[in-house]
Residue frames as a rotation matrix with the C-alpha (Angstrom) as fourth column:
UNK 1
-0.123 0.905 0.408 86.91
0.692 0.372 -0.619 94.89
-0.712 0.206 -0.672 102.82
UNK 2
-0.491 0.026 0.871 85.94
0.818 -0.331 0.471 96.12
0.301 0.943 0.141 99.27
UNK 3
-0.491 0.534 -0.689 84.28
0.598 -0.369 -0.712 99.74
-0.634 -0.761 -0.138 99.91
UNK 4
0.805 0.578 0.134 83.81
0.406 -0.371 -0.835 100.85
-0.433 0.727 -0.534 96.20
UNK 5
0.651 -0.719 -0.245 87.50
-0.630 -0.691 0.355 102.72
-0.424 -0.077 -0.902 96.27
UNK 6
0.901 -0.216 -0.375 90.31
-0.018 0.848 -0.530 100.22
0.433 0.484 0.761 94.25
UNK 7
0.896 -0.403 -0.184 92.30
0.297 0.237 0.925 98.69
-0.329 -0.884 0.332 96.37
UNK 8
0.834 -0.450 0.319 96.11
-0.025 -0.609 -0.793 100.58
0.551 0.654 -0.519 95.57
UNK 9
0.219 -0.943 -0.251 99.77
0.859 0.065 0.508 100.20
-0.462 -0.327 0.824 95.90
UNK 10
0.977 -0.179 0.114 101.91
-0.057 -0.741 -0.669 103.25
0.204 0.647 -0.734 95.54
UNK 11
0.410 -0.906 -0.107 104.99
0.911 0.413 -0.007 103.03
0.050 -0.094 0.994 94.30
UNK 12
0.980 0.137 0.144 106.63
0.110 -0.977 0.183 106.38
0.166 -0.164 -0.972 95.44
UNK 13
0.466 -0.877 -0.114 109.99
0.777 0.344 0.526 107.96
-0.422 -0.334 0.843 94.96
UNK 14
0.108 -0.481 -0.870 112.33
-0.304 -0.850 0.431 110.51
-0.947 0.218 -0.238 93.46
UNK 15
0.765 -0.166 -0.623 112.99
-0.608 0.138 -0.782 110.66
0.215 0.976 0.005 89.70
UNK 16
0.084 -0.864 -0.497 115.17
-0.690 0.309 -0.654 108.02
0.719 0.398 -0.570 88.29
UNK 17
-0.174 0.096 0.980 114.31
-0.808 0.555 -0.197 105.54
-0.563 -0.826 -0.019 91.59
UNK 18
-0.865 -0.098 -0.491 112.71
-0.443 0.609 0.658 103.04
0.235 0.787 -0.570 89.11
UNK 19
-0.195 0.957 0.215 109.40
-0.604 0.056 -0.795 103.48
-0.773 -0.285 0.567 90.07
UNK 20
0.429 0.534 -0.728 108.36
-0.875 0.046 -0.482 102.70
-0.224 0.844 0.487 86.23
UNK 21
-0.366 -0.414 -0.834 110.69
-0.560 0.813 -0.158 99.76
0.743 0.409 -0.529 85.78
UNK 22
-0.978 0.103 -0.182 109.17
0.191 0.788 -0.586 97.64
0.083 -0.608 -0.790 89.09
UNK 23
-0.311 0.949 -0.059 105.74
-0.593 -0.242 -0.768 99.03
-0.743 -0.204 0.638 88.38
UNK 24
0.151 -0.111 -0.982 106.06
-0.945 0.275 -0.177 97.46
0.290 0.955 -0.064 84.55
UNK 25
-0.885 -0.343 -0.316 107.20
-0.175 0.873 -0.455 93.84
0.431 -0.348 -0.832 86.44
UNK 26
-0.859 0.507 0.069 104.51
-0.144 -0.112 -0.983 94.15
-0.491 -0.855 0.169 89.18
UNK 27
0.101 0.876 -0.471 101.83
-0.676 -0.287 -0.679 94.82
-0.730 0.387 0.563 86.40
UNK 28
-0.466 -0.172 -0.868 102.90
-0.701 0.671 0.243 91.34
0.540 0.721 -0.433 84.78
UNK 29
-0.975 -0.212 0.065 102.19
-0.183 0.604 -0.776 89.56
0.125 -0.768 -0.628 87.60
UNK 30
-0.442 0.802 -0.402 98.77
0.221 0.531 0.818 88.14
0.870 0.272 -0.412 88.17
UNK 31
0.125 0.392 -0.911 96.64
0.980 0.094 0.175 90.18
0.154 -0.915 -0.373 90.53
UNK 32
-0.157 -0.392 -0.907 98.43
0.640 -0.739 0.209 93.56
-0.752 -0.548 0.367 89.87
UNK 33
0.457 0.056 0.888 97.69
0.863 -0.272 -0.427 95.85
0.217 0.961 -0.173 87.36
UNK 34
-0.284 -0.882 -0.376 100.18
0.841 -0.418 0.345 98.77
-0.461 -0.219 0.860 86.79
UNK 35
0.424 0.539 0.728 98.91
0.881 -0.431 -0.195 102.00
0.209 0.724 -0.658 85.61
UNK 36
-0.490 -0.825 -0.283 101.93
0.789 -0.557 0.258 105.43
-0.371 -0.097 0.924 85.13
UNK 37
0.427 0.736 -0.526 100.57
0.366 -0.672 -0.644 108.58
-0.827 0.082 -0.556 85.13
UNK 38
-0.578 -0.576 -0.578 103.68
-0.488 -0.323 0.811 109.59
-0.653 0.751 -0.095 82.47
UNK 39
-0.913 -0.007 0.408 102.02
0.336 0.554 0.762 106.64
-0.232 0.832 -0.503 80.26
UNK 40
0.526 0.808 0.265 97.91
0.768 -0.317 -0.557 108.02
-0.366 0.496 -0.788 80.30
UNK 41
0.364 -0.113 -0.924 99.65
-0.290 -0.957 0.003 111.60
-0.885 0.267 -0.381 79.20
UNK 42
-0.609 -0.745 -0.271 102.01
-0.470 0.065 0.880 110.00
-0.638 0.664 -0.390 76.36
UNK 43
-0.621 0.551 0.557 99.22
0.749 0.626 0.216 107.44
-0.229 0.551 -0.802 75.15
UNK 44
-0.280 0.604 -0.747 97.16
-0.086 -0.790 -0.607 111.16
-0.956 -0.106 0.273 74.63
UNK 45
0.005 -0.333 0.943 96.50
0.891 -0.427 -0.155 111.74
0.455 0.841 0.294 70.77
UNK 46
-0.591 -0.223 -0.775 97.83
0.438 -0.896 -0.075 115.27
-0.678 -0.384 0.627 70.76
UNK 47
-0.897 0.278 0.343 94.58
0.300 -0.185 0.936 116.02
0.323 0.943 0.083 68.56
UNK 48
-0.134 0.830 -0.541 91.99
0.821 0.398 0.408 115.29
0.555 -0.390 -0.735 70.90
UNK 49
0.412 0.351 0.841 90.83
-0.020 -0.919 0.394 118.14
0.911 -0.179 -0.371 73.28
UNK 50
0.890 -0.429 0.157 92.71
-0.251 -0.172 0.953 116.92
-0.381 -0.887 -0.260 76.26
UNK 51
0.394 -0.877 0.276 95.50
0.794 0.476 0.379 116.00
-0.464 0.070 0.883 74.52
UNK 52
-0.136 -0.388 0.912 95.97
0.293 -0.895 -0.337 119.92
0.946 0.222 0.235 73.34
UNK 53
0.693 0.104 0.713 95.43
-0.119 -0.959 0.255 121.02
0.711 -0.262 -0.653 76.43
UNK 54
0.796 -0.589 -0.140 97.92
0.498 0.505 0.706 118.85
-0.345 -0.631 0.695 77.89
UNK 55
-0.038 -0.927 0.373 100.43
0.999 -0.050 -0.022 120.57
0.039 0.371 0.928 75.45
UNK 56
0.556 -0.245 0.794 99.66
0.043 -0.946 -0.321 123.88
0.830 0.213 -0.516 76.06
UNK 57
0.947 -0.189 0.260 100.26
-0.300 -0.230 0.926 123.49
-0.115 -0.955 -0.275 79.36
UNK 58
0.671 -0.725 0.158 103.79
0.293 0.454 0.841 120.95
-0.682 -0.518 0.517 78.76
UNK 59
0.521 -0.171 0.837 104.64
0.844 0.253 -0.474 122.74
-0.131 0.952 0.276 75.96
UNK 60
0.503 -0.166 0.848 105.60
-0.322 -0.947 0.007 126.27
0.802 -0.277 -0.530 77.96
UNK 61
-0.398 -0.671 -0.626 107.13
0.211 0.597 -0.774 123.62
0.893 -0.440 -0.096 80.44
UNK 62
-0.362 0.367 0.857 104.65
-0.867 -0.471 -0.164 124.40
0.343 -0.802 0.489 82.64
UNK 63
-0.875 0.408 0.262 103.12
0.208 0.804 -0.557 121.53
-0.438 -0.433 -0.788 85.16
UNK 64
-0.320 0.944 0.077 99.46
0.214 -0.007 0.977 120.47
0.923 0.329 -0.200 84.21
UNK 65
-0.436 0.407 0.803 97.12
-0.791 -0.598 -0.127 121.40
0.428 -0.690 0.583 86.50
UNK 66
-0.969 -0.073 0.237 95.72
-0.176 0.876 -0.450 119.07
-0.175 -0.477 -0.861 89.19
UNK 67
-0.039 0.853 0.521 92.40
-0.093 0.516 -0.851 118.86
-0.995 -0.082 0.060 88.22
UNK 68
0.706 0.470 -0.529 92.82
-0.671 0.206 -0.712 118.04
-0.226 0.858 0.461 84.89
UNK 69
-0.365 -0.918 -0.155 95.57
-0.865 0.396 -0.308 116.05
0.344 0.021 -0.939 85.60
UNK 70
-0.856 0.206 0.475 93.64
-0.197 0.719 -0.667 114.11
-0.478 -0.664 -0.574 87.95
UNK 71
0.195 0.808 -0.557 90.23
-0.778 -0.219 -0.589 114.51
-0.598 0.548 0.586 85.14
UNK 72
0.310 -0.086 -0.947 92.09
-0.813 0.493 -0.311 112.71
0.493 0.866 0.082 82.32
UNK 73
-0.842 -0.500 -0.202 93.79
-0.458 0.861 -0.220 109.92
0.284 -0.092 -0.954 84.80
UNK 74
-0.181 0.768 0.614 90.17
-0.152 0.595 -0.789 108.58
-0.972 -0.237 0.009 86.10
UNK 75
0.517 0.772 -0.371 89.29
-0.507 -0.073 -0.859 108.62
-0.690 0.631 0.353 82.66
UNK 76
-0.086 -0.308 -0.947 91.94
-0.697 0.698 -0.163 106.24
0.712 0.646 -0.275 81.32
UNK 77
-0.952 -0.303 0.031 91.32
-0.274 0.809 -0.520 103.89
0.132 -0.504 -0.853 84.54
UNK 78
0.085 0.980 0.180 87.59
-0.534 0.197 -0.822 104.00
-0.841 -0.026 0.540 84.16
UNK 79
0.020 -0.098 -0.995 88.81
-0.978 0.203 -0.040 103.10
0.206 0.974 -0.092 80.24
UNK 80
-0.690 -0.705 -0.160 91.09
-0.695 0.708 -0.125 100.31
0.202 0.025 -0.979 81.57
UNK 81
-0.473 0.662 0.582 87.89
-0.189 0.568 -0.801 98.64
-0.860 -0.489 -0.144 83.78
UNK 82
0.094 0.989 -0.117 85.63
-0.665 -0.025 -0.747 99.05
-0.741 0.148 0.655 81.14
UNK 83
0.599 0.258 -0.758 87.41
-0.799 0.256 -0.545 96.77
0.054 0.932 0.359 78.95
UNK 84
0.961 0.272 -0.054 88.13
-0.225 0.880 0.419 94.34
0.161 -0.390 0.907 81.39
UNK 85
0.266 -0.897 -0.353 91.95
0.178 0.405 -0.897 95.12
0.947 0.176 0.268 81.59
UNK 86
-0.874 -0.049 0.483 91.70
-0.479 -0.077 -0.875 96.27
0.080 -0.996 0.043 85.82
UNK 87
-0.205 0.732 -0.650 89.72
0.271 0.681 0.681 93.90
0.941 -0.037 -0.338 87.59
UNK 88
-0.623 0.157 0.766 88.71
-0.737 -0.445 -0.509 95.42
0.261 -0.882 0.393 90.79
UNK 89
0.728 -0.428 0.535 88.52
-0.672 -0.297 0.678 94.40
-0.131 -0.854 -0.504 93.76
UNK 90
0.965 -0.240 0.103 89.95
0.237 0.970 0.048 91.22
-0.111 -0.022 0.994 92.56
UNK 91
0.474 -0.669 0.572 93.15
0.730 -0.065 -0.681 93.04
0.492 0.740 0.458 91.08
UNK 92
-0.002 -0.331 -0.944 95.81
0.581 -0.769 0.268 95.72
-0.814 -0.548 0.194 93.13
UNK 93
0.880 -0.098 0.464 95.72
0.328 -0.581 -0.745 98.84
0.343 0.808 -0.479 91.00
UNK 94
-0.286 -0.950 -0.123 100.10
0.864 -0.312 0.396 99.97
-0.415 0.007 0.910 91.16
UNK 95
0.941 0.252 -0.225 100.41
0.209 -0.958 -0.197 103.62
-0.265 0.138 -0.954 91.07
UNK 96
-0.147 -0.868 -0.475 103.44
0.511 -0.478 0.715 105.96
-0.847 -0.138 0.514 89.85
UNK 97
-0.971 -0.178 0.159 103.63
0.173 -0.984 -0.045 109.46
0.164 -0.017 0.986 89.31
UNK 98
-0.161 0.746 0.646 100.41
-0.472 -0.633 0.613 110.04
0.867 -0.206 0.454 91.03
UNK 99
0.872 0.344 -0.349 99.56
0.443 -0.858 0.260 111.63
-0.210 -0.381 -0.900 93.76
UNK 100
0.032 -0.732 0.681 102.21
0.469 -0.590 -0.657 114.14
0.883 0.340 0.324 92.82
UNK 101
-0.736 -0.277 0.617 101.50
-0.234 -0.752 -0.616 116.35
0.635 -0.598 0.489 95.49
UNK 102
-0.989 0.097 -0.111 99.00
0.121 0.105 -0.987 116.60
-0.084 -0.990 -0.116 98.66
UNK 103
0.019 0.959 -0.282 95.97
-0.851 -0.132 -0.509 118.54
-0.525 0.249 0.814 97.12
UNK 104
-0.256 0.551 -0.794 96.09
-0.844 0.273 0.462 115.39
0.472 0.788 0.395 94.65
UNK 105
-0.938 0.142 -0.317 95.71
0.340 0.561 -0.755 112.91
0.070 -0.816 -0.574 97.68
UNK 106
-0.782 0.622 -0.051 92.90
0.304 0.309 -0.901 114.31
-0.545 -0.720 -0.430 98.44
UNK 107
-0.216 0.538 -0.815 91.53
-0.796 -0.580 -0.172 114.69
-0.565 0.612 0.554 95.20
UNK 108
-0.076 0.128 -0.989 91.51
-0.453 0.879 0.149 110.71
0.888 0.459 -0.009 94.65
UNK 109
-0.953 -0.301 -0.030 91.03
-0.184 0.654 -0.734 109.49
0.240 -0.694 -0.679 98.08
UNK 110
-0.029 1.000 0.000 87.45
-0.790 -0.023 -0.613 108.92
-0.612 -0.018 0.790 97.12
UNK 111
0.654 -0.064 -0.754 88.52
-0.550 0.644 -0.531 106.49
0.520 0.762 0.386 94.05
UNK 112
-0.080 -0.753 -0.654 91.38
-0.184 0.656 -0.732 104.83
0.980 0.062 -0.191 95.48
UNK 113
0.845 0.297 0.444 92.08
-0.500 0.147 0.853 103.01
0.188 -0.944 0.273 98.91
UNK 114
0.198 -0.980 0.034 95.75
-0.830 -0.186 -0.525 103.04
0.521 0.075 -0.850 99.74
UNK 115
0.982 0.191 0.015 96.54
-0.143 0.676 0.723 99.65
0.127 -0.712 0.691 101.36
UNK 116
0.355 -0.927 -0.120 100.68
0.585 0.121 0.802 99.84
-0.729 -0.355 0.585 101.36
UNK 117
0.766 -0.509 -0.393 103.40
-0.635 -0.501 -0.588 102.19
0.102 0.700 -0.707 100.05
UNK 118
0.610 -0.769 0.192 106.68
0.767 0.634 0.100 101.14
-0.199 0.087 0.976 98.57
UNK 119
0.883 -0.375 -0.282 108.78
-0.414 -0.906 -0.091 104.20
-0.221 0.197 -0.955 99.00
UNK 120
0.706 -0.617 0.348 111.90
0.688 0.479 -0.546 103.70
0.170 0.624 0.762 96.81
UNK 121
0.878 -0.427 -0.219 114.54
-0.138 -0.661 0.737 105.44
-0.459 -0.617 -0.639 98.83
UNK 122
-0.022 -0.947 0.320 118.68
0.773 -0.219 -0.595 107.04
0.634 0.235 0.737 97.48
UNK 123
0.719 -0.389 -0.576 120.37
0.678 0.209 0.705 108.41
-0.154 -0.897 0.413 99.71
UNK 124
-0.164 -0.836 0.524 122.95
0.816 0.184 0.547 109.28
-0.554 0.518 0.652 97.52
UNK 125
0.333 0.083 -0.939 122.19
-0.172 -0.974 -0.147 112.42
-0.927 0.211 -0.310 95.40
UNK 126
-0.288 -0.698 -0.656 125.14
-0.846 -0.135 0.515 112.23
-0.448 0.703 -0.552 93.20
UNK 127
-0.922 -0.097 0.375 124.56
0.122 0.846 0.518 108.50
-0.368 0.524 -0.769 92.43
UNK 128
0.103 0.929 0.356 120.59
0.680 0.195 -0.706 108.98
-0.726 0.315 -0.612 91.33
UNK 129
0.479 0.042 -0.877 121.91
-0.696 -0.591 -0.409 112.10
-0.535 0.806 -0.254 89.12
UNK 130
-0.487 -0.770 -0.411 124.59
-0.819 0.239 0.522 109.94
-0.304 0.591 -0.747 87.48
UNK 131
-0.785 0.569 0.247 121.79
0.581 0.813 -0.025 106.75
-0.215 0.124 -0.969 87.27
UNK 132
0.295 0.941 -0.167 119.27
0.199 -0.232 -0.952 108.99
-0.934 0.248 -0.256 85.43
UNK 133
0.132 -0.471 -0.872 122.11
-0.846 -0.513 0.149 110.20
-0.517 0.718 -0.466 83.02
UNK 134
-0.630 -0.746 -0.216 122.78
-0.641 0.343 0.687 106.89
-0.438 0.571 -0.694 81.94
UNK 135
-0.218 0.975 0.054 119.31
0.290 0.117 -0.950 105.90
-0.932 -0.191 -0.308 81.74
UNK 136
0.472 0.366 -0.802 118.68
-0.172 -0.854 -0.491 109.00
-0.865 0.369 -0.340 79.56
UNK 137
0.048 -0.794 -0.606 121.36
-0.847 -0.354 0.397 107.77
-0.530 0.494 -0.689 77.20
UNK 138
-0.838 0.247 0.487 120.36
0.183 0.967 -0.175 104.30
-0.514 -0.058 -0.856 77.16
UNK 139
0.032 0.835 0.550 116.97
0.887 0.229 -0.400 105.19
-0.460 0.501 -0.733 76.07
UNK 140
-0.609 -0.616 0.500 117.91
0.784 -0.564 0.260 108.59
0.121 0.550 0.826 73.90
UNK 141
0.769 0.638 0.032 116.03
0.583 -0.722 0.374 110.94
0.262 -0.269 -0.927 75.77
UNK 142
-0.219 -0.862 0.457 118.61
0.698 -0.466 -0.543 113.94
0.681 0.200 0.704 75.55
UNK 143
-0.031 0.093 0.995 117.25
-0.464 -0.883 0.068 116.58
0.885 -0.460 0.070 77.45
UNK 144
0.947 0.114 0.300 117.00
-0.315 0.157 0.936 114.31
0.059 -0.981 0.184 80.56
UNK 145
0.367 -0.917 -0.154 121.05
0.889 0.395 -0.233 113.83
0.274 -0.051 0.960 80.29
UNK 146
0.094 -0.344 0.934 121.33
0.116 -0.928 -0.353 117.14
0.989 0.142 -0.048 80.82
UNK 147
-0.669 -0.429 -0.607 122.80
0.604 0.161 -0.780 117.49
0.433 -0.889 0.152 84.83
UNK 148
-0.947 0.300 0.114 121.23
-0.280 -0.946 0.161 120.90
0.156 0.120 0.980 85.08
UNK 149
-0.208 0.945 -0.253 117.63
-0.518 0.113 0.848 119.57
0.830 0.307 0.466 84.60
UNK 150
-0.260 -0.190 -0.947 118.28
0.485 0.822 -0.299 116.57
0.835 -0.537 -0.122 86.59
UNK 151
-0.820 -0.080 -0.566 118.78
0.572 -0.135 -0.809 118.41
-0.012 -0.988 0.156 89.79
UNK 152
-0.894 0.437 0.099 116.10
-0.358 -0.830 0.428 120.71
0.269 0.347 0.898 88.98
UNK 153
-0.205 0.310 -0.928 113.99
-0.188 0.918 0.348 117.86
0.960 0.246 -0.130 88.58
UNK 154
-0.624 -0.522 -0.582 115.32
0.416 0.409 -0.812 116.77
0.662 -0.749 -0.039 92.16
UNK 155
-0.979 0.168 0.114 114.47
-0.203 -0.812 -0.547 120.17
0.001 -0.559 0.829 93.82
UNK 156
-0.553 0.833 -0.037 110.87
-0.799 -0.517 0.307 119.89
0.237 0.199 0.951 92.49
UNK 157
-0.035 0.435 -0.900 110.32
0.125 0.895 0.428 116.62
0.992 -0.097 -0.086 93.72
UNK 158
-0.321 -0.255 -0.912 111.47
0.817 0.412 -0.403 117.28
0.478 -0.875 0.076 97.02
UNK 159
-0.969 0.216 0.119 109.64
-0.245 -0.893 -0.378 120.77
0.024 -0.396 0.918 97.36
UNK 160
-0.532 0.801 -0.273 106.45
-0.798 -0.367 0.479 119.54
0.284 0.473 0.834 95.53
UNK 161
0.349 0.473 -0.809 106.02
-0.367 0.863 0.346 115.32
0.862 0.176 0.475 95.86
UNK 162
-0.773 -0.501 -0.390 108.36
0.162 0.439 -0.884 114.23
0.614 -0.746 -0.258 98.88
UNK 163
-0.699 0.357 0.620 105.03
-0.715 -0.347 -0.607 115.83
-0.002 -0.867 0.498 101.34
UNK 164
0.231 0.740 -0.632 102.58
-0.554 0.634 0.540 113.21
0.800 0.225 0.556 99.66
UNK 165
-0.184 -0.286 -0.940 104.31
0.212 0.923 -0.322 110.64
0.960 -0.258 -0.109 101.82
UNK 166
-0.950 -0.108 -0.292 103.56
0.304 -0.127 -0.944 112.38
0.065 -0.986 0.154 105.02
UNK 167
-0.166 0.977 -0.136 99.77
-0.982 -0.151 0.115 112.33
0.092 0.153 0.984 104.24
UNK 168
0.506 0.564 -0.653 99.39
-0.277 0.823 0.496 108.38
0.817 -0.070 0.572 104.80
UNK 169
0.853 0.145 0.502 100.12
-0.512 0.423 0.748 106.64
-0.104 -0.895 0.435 107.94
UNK 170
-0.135 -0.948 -0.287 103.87
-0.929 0.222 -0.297 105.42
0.346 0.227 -0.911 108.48
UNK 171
-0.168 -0.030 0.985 102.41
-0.162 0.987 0.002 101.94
-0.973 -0.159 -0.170 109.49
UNK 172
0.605 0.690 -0.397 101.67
-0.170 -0.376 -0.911 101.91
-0.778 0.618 -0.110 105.58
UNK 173
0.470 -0.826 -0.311 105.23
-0.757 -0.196 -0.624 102.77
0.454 0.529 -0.717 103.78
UNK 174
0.595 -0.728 0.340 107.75
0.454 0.654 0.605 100.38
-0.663 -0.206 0.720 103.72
UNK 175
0.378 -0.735 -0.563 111.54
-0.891 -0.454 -0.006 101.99
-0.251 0.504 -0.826 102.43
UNK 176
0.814 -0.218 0.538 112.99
0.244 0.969 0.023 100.16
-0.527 0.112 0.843 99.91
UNK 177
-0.021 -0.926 -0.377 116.61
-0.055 -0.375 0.925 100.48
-0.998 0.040 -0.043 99.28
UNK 178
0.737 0.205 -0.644 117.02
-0.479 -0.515 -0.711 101.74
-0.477 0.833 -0.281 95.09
UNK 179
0.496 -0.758 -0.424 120.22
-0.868 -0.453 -0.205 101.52
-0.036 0.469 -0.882 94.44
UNK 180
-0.398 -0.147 0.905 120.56
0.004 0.987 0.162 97.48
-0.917 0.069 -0.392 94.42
UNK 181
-0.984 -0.043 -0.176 119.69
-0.176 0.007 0.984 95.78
-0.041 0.999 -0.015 91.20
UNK 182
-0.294 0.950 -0.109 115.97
-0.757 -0.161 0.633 95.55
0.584 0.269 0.766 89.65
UNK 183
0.166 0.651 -0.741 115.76
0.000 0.751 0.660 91.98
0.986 -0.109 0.125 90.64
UNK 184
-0.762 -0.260 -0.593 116.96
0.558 0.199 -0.806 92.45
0.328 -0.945 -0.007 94.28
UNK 185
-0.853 0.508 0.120 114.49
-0.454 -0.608 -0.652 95.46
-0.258 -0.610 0.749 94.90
UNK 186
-0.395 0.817 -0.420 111.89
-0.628 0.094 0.772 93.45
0.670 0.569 0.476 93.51
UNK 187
-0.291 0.165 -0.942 112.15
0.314 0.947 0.069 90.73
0.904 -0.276 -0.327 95.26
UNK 188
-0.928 -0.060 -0.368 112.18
0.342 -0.532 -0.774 93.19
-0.149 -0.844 0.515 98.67
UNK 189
-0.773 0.622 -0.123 108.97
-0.610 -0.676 0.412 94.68
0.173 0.394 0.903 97.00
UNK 190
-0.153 0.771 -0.618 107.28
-0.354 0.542 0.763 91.52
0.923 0.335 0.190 96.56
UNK 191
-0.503 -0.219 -0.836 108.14
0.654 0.535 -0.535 90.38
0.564 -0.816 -0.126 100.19
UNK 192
-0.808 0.566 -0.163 106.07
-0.128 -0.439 -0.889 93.44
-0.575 -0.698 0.427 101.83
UNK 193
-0.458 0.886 -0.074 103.36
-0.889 -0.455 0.052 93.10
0.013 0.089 0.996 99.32
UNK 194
-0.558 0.293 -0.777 102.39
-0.190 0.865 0.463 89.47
0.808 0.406 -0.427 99.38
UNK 195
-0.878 0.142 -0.457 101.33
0.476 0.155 -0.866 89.58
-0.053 -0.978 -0.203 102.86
UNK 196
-0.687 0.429 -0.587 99.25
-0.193 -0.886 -0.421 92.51
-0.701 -0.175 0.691 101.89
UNK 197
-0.655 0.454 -0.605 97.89
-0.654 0.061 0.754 91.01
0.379 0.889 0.257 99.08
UNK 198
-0.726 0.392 -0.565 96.82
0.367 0.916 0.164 87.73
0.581 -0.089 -0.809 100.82
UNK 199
-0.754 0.600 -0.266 95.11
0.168 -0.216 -0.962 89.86
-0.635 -0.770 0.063 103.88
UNK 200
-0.599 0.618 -0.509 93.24
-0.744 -0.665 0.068 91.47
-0.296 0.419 0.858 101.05
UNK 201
-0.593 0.309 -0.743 91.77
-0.335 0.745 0.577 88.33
0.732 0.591 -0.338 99.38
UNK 202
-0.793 0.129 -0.595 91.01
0.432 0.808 -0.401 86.95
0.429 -0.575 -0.696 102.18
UNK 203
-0.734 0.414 -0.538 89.18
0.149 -0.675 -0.722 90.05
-0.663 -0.610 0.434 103.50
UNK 204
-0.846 0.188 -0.498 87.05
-0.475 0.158 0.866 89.32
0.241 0.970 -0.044 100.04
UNK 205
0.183 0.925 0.334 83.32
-0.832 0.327 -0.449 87.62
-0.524 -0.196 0.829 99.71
UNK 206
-0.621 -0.638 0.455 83.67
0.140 0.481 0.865 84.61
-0.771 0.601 -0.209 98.07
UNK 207
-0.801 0.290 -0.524 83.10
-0.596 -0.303 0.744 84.47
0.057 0.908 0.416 94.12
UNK 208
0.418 0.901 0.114 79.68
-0.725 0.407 -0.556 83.02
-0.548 0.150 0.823 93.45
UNK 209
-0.663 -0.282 0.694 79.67
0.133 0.867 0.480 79.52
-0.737 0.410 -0.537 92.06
UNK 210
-0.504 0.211 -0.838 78.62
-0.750 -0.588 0.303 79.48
-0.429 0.781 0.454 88.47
């Protein structure tokens, strides 16, 4: 039942899982709307007053800070509503890269209402470094070829973002295997959320009749 919070899938995983490439699918789909915390930061103008203070902060390679991190994302998904491109309740809102960490859980668990994770699980180490490098090359983003970073990268997920997942109920999360192609993990994706989608509707008022 609708409580005021938008209903929310998170797609959750280590760098280089393909969070962003089955969120981007998902948010095509009728019913889902996809929204990447990487994309409100990049869609910034770096003129604007949050869009310098994003760069002081990523410009010293420092992280942003969670409350303005979490300041400027309500404020491009309030944007997104107000111009009719998230339809709440009617509409899942698809998360990735946010919560990042734990304090931001519980700095949005007033806006959002978590109804299923998709945790995008490797095993593998070596194979997610060597599937970000070619990635990184593919779309000419040099500094993320760089091994060095990569694992870095790794470390700080798994020091900073891996606890998020142990803040929601493990009837919640469903592990989906990465390292298969896009359309196989989709399809696995769509198979835990359709169920989840339909309870929701159903758990809906109906629309007035016009």
């Amino acid at each position: 039942m609708f409580d005021g919070r938008y209903p929310t899938i998170l797609l959750f995983g280590a760098p280089g899982v393909g969070k962003g490439t089955q969120g981007t699918v998902l948010g095509h789909i009728p019913g889902f709307f996809h929204l990447a915390c990487g994309d409100v930061f990049r869609s910034l103008n770096i003129s604007s007053p949050e869009g310098r203070e994003i760069y002081q902060y990523s410009s010293n390679g420092q992280l942003v800070p969670d409350e303005l991190t979490i300041r400027i994302w309500k404020k491009a998904l309030l944007g997104h509503i107000a111009i009719s491109r998230y339809r709440p309740p009617d509409e899942f809102l698809v998360l990735d890269g946010i919560p990042r960490n734990p304090g931001q859980v519980e700095m949005i668990s007033d806006t959002i209402n978590v109804l299923h994770i998709i945790h995008l699980v490797c095993a593998d180490i070596d194979k997610m470094v060597d599937r970000i490098k070619r990635r990184a090359i593919r779309d000419n983003r040099a500094d993320d070829a760089n091994e060095e970073v990569i694992r870095t990268r790794l470390e700080v997920y798994r020091q900073e973002t891996e606890p998020v997942i142990n803040c929601y109920p493990n009837e919640l999360i469903s592990c989906v295997d990465a390292m298969r192609s896009p359309a196989e993990v989709l399809h696995d994706i769509l198979g835990k959320l359709i169920p989840v989608y339909s309870a929701w509707k159903e758990s809906l008022p109906p629309a007035p009749l016009s």
